[in-house]
C-alpha positions as CSV (number, residue, x, y, z in Angstrom):
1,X,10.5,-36.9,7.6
2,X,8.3,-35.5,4.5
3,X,6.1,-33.8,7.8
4,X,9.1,-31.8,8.5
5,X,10.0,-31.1,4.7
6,X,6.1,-29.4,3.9
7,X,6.6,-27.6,7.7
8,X,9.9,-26.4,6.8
9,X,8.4,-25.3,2.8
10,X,5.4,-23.6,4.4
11,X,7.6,-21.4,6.7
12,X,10.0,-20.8,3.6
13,X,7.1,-19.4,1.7
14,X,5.8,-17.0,4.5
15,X,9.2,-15.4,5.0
16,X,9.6,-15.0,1.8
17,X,5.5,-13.6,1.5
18,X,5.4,-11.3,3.7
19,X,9.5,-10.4,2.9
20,X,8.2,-9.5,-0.4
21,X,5.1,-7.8,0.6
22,X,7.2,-5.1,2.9
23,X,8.9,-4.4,-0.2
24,X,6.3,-3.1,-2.0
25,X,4.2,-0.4,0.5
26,X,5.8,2.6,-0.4
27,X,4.3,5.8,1.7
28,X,2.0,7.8,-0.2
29,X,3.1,11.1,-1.9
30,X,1.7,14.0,0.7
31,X,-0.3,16.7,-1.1
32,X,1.3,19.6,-2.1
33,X,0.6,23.2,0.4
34,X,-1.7,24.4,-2.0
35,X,-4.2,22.0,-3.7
36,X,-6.0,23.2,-6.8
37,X,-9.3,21.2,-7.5
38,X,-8.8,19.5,-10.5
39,X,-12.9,19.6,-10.9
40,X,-13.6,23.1,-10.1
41,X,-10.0,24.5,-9.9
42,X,-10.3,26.1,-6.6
43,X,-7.8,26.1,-4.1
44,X,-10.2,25.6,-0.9
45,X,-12.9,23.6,-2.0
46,X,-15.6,20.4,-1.3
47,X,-15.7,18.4,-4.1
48,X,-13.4,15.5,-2.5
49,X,-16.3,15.0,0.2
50,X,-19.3,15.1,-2.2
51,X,-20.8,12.1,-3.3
């Protein structure tokens, strides 16, 4: 009997887990059509890729 009680709590508790971990991804915002550097404030630039 207290087998089936911790099976039955452990299942509980990854529904609601992962329930709750859906919830909070939210998609990323997209970049706007023209990026300014916020370093060198041009619009076509490398500084994301240097180290």
């Amino acid at each position: 009997m207290l087998e089936i009680v911790v099976i039955g709590l452990i299942v509980l508790g990854a529904i609601i887990f992962l329930r709750r971990r859906a919830k909070g991804k939210k998609p990323a915002p997209e970049k706007p059509a023209v990026y300014v550097c916020d370093r060198c404030g041009e619009a076509d630039c490398h500084c994301e890729r240097r180290p």
